[in-house]
C-alpha positions as CSV (number, residue, x, y, z in Angstrom):
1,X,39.0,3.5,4.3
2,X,35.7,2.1,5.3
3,X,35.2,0.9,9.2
4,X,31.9,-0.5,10.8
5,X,29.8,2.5,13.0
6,X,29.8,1.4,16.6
7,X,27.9,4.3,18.2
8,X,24.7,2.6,18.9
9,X,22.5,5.7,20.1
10,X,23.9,7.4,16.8
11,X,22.5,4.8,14.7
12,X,19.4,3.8,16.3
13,X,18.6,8.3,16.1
14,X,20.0,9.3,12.2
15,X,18.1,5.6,11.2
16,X,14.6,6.4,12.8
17,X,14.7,9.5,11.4
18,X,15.9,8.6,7.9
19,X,13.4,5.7,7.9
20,X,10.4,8.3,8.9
21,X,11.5,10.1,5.4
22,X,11.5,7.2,3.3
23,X,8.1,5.7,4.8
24,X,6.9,9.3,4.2
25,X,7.7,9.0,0.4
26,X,5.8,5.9,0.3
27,X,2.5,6.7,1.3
28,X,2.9,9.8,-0.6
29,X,3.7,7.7,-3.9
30,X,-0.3,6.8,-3.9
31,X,-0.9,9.9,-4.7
32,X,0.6,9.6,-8.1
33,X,-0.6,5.7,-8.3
34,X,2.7,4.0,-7.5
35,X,3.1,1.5,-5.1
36,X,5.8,1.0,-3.3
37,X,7.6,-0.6,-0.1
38,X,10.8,0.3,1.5
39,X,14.1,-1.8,2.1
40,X,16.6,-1.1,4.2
41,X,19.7,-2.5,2.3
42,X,22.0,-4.8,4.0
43,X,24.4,-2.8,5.8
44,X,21.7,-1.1,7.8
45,X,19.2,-3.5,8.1
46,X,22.3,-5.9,9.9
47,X,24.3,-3.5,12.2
48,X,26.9,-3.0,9.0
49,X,26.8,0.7,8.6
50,X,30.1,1.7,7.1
51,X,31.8,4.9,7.8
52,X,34.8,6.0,5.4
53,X,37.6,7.7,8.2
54,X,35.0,10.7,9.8
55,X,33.4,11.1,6.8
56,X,29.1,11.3,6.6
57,X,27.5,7.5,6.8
58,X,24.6,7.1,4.7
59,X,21.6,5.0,4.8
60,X,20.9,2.7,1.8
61,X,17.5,1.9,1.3
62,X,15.7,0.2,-1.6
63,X,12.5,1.1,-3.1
64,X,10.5,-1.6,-4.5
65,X,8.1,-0.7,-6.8
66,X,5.5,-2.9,-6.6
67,X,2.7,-1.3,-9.2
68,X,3.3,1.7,-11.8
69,X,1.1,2.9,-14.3
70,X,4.0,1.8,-16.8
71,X,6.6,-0.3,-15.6
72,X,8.9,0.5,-18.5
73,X,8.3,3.8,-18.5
74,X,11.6,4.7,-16.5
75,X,11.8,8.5,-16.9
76,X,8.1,8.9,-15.3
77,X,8.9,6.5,-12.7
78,X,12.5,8.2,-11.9
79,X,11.0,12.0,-12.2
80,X,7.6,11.2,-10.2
81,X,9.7,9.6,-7.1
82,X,11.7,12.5,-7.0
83,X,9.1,14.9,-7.2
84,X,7.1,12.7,-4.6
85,X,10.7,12.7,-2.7
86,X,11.0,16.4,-2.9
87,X,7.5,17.1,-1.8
88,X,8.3,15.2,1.8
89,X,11.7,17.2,2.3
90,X,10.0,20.1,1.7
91,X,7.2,19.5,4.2
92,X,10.3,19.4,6.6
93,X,11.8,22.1,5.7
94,X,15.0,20.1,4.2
95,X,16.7,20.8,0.8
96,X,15.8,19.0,-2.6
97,X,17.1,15.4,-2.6
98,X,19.5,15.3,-6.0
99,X,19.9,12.5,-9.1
100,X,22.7,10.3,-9.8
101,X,23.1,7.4,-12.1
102,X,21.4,4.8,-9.7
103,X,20.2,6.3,-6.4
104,X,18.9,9.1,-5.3
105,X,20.6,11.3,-2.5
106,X,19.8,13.9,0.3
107,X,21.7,16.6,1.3
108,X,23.9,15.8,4.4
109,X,22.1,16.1,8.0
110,X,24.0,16.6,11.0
111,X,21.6,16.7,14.6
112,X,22.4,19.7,16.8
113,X,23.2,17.7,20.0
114,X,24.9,14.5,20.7
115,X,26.9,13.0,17.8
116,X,27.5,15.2,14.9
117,X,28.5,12.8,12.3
118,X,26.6,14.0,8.9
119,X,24.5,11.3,7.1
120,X,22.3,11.1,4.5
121,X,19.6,9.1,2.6
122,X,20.2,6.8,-0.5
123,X,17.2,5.4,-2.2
124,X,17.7,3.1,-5.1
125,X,15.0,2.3,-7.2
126,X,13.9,-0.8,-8.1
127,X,11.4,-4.0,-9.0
128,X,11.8,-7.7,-8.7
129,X,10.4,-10.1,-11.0
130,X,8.7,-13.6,-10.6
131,X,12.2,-14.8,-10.4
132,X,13.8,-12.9,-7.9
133,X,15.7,-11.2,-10.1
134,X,16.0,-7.2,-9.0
135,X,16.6,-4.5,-11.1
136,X,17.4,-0.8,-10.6
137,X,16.6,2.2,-12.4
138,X,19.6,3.9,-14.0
139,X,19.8,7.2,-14.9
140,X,22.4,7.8,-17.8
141,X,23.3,11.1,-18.4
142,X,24.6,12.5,-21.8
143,X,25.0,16.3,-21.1
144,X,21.5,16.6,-22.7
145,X,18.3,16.0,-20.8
146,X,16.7,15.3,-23.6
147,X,19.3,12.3,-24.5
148,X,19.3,11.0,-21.4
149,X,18.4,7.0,-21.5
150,X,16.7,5.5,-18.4
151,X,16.8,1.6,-18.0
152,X,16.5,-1.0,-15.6
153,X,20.0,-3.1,-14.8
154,X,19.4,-6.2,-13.5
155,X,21.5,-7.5,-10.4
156,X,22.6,-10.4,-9.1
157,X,19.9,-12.8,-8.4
158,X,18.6,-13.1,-5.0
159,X,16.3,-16.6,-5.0
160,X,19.7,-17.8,-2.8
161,X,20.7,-15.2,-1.2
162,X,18.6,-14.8,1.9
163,X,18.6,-19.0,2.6
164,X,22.3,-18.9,2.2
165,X,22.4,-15.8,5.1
166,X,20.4,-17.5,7.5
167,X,22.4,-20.9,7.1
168,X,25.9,-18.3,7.8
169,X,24.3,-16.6,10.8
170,X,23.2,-19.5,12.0
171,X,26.4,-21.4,11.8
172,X,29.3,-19.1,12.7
173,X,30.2,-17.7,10.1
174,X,28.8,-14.1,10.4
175,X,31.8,-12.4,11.1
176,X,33.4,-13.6,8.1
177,X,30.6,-12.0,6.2
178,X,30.8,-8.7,7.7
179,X,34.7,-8.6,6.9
180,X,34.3,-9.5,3.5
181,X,31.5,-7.2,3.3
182,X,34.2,-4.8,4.5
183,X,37.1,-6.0,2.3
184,X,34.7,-5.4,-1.0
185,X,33.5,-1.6,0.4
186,X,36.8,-0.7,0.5
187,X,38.4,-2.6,-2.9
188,X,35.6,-0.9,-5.2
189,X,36.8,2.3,-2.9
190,X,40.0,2.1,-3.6
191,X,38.8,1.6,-7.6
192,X,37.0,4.7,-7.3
193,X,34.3,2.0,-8.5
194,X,30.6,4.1,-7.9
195,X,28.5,1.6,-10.0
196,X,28.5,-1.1,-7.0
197,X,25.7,0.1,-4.5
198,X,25.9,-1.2,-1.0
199,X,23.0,-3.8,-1.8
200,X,25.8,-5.5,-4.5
201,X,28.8,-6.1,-2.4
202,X,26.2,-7.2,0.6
203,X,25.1,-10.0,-2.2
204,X,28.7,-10.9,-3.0
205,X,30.0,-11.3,0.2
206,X,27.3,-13.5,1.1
207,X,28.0,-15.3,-2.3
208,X,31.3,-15.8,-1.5
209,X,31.5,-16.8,2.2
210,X,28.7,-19.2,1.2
211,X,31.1,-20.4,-1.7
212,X,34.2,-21.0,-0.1
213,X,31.9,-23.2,3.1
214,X,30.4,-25.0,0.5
215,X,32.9,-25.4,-1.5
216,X,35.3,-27.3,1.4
217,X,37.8,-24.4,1.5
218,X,36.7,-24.1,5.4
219,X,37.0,-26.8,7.6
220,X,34.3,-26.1,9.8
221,X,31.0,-28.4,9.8
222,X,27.7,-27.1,9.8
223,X,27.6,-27.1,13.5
224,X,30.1,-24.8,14.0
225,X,33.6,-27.1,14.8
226,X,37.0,-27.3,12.9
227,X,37.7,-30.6,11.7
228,X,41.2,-32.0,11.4
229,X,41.1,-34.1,7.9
């Protein structure tokens, strides 16, 4: 089951130097003419890097493509930022990153010295629209390369979401997010669920926390008291 990483060197170390990859792969997108930023997804970006018993923690991080020479084009855009991925590694000396449905993946890393818990990089690609609606690239494979389909899956919709995490932080509620946060890791876990990425259950945690204050399930006031009635 999933439990929160509390070795603060650890993190601050296997997050620097996953970051330095990910930034690498962004300036070397111009090369192909895509344009990109990086994202650290939720759990990371918020001290909520999840470990399942003393298995390898990864670090989720979204790349938003800002400009691509065809936006719908989802095979280029999936196959260039690999190549573009694979190109970085290599300059490392690190093996090929590999594809699955919605995220691409390192190979485990482990330092030499200190705390050996493996990790590894997840980048999930995606765009947001005018809305603030996000969608990811997905990857579904037939068996056949050649009948592969490549779309973008839109997500939940985030023109709340970030409003509704500063008004939680700011009024006690942030430990209820990070268990529920928590709670939904391990449900979709226990489904053997793979198709909810850590950036979804971070959104629905928020959602609901945000729900249930809202919606007078909790008795606490925006400034952080119980009430009796």
């Amino acid at each position: 089951m999933y439990h929160y990483v509390e070795d603060k060197k650890f993190l601050h170390k296997s997050y620097s130097f996953s970051a330095d990859i990910v930034n690498q792969l962004v300036q070397h997108l111009k090369h192909f003419d895509i344009e990109t930023q990086m994202s650290l997804v939720g759990s990371g970006n918020r001290n909520m890097v999840t470990q399942n018993g003393n298995g390898p923690i990864d670090f989720d991080f979204n790349l938003i493509i800002e400009y691509a020479p065809d936006i719908r084009d989802c095979r280029y855009i999936k196959d260039t930022v690999m190549l573009a991925f694979n190109d970085v590694l290599d300059n490392k000396k690190l093996p090929n990153c590999k594809d699955s449905t919605s995220v691409i993946t390192t190979r485990e890393f482990h330092f030499t010295e200190g705390n050996q818990t493996g990790f590894s990089i997840d980048i999930c690609i995606v765009y947001l629209d005018e809305d603030d609606n996000w969608y990811r690239l997905i990857h579904q494979k037939t068996g056949n390369v050649n009948f592969d389909r490549y779309y973008w899956n839109q997500g939940p919709n985030t023109r709340e979401v970030w409003e509704r995490e500063d008004f939680l932080k700011d009024n006690n509620y942030w430990n209820e997010v990070r268990d529920t946060y928590l709670k939904k890791k391990n449900m979709y876990l226990c489904r053997h669920d793979n198709w909810h990425h850590s950036f979804n259950c971070y959104i629905e945690a928020i959602n609901e926390v945000y729900s249930k204050v809202a919606g007078g399930t909790d008795k606490r006031n925006i400034n952080g008291w119980y009430t009796l009635w």
